[in-house]
Wavefront OBJ file of the C-alpha trace (Angstrom):
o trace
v 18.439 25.759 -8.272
v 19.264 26.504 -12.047
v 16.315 27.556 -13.810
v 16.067 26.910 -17.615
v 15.715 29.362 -20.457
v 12.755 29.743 -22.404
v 14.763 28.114 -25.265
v 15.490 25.022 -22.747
v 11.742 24.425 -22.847
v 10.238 25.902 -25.619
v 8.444 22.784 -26.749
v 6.586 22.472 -23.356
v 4.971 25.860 -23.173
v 1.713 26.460 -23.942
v 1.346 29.886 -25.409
v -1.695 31.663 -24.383
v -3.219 34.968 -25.947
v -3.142 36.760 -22.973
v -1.109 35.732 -19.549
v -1.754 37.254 -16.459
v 0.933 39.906 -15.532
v 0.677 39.019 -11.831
v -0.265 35.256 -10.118
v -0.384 34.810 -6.170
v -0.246 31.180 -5.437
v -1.542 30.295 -1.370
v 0.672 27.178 -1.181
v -1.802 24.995 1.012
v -1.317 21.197 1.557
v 2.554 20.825 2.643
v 1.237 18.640 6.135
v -1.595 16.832 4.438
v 0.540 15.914 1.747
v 3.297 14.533 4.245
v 0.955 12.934 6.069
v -0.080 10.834 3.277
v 2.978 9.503 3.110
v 4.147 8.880 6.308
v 6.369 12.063 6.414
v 6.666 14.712 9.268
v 5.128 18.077 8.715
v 8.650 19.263 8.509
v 9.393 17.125 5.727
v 6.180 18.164 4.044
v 6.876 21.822 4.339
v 10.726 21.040 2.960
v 9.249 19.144 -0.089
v 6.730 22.362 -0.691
v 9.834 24.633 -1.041
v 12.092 22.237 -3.106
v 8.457 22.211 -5.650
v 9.551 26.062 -5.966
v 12.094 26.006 -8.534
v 10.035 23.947 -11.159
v 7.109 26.622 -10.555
v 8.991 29.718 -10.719
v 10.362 28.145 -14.432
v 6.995 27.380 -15.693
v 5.614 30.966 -14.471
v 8.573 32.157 -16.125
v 7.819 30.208 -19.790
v 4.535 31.387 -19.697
v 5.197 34.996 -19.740
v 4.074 35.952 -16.009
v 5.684 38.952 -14.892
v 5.524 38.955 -11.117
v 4.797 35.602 -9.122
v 3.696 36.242 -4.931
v 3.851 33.048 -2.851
v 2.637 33.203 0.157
v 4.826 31.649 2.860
v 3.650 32.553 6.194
v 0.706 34.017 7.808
v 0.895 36.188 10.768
v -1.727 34.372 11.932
v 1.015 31.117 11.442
v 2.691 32.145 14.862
v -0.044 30.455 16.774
v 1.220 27.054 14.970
v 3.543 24.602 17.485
v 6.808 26.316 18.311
v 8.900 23.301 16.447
v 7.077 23.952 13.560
v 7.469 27.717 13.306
v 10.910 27.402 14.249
v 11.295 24.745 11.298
v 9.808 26.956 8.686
v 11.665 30.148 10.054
v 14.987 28.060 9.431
v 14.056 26.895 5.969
v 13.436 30.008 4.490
v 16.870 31.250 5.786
v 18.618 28.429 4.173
v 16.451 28.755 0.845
v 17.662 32.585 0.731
v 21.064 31.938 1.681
v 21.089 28.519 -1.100
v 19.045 30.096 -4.123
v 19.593 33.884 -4.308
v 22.568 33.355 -6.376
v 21.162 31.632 -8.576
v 18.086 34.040 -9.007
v 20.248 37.158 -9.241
v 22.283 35.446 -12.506
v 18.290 34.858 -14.189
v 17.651 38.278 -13.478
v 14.610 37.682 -10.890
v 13.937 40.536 -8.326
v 13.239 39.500 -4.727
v 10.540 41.866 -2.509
v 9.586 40.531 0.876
v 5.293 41.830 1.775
v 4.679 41.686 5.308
v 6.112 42.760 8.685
v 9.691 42.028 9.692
v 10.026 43.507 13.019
v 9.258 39.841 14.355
v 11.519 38.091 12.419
v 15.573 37.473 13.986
v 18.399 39.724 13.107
v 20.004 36.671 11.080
v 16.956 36.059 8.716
v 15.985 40.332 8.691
v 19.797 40.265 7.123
v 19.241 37.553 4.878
v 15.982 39.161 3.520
v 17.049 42.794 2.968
v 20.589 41.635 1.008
v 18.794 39.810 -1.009
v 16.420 42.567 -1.830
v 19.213 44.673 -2.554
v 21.248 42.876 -4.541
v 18.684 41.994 -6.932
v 16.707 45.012 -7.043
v 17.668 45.847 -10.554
v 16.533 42.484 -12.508
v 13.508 42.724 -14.173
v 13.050 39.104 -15.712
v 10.185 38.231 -13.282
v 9.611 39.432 -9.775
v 9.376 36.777 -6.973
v 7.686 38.435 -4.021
v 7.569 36.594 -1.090
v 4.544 37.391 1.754
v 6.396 36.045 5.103
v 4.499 37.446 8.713
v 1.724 38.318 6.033
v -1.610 39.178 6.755
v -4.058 41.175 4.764
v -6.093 42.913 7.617
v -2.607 43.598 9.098
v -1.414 45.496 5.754
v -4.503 47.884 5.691
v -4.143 48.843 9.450
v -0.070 49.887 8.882
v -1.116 51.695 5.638
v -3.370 53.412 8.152
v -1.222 54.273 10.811
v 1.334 55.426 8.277
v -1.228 58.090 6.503
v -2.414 59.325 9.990
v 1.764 59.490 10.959
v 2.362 61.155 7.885
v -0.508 63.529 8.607
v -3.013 62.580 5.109
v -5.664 64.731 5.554
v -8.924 62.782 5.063
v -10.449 64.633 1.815
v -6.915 63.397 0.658
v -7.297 59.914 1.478
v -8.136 57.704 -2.421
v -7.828 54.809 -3.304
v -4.364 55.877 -5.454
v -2.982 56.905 -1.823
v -3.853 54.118 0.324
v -2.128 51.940 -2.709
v 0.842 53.625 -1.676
v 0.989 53.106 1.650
v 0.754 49.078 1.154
v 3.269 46.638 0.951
v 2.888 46.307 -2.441
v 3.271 49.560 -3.825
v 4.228 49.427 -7.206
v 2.971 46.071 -7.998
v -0.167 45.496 -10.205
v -3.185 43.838 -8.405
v -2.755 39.692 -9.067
v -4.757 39.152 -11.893
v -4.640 35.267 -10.757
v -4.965 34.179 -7.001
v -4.079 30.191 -7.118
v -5.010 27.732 -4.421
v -3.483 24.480 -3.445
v -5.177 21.600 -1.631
v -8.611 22.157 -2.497
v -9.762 24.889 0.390
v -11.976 27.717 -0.687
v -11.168 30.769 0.806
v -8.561 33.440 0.787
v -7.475 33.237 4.286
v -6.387 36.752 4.888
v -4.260 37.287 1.721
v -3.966 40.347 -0.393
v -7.617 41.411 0.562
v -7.559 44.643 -1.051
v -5.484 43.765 -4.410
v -7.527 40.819 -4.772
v -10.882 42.835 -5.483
v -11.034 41.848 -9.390
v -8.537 38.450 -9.384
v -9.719 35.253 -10.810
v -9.859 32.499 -8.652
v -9.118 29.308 -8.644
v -8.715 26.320 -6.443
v -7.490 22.826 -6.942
v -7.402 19.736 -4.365
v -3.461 19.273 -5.244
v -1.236 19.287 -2.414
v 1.460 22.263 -3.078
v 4.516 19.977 -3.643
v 2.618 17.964 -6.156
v 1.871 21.100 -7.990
v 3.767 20.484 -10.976
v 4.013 22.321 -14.412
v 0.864 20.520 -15.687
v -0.931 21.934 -12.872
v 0.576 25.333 -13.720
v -0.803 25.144 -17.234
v -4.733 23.876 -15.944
v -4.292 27.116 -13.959
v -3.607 29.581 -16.720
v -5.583 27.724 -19.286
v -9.271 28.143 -16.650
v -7.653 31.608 -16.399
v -7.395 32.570 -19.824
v -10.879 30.662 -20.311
v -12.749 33.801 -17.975
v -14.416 37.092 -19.227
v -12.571 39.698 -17.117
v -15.085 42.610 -17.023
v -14.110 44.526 -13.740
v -17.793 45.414 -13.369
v -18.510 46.403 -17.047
v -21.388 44.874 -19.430
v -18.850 43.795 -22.203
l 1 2 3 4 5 6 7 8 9 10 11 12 13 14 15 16 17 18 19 20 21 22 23 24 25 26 27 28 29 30 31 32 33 34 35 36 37 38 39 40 41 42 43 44 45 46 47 48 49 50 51 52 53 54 55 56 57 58 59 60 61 62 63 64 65 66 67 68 69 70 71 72 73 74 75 76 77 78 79 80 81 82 83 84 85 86 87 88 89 90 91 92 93 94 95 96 97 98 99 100 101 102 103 104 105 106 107 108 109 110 111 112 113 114 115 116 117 118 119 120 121 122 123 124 125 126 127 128 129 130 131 132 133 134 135 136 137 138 139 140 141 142 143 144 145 146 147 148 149 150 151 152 153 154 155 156 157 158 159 160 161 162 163 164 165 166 167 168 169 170 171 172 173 174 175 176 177 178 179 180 181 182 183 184 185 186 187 188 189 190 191 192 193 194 195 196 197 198 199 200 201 202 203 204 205 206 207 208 209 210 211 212 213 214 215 216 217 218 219 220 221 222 223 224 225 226 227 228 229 230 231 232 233 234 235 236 237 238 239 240 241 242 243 244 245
């Protein structure tokens, strides 16, 4: 993957007043989309990671900070065993292919979710990765893999109670910390593919002010028009966060 330079592309952005810091794309669509064309659901979910690199340049272009893609559920376990096992091996070989690549364009990799269930080879994978590009800071790519939102909340718990938080202590500031993502802003943006409506049990807490919004496009045809519909109904909202403005 060799993503282009704002300089590359200049002519195709679409400058807005006021990006979003943080999107969160739910890539929905990947077996729908291959089975309207005669593909396997393995060669749907293949074509939905190869759309990656045109969406993390157009992110990029438009100024967004910090991009989360959710990649797999913990709830996507209870999915057939060949298809689990397919997606399990393509994000190993996207890591081991592309991390390179995002290291020289100075993009930080963090990994949201549990990793316990994951296998030793892919655990490696994800943790060298983090580590070697912990120090960019052109955009960070966080990827939510054995993600679930009611999952998150209940290890924060267990982690205060561990750690003895006293419960006059217990804020909204400390349970932050005790998330996955500590230290990332709330999405301002939550993006879905494929037309469903609902969040399905992704970044329930940090989505409490996020704009929405849905389109019926399969992920892989989720191009960099797509991208700029997204940020254009985005930048087209009154953010108020519960204030008369």
């Amino acid at each position: 993957m060799e993503l282009k330079t704002s300089a590359d592309t200049s002519e195709r952005t679409t400058t807005l007043n006021s990006p979003p810091t943080h999107v969160a794309i739910i890539m929905d669509g990947n077996g729908r989309w291959a089975a309207s064309h005669g593909k396997s659901r393995s060669e749907g979910h293949r074509a939905g990671t190869e759309n990656l690199r045109r969406i993390i340049e157009a992110f990029i272009r438009h100024g967004v900070k910090c991009l989360t893609l959710y990649a797999f559920s913990t709830e996507n376990w209870d999915r057939p065993p060949d298809e689990v096992n397919t997606l399990l091996e393509i994000v190993n070989e996207v890591i081991r292919s592309e991390v390179q690549v995002l290291h020289r364009e100075d993009i930080r990799l963090r990994h949201i979710g549990r990793i316990d269930r994951l296998s030793p080879q892919l655990r490696r994978s994800i943790c060298e990765s983090i580590e070697l590009t912990k120090h960019n800071s052109r955009m960070t790519l966080c990827v939510a893999f054995d993600y679930g939102g009611r999952a998150e909340i209940i290890d924060a718990v267990r982690s205060m109670i561990t750690d003895g938080v006293q419960p006059e202590d217990v804020s909204e500031d400390m349970l932050r910390r005790y998330m996955y993502t500590n230290g990332m802003p709330d999405p301002d943006l939550i993006i879905r593919t494929s037309g469903e409506q609902r969040l399905s049990n992704f970044l329930i807490w940090q989505a409490a002010y996020a704009e929405y919004y849905t389109t019926p496009v399969y992920w892989p045809d989720f191009d960099e028009t797509e991208v700029e519909k997204a940020l254009e109904a985005y930048a087209s909202r009154k953010r108020r966060f519960g204030k008369v403005l």
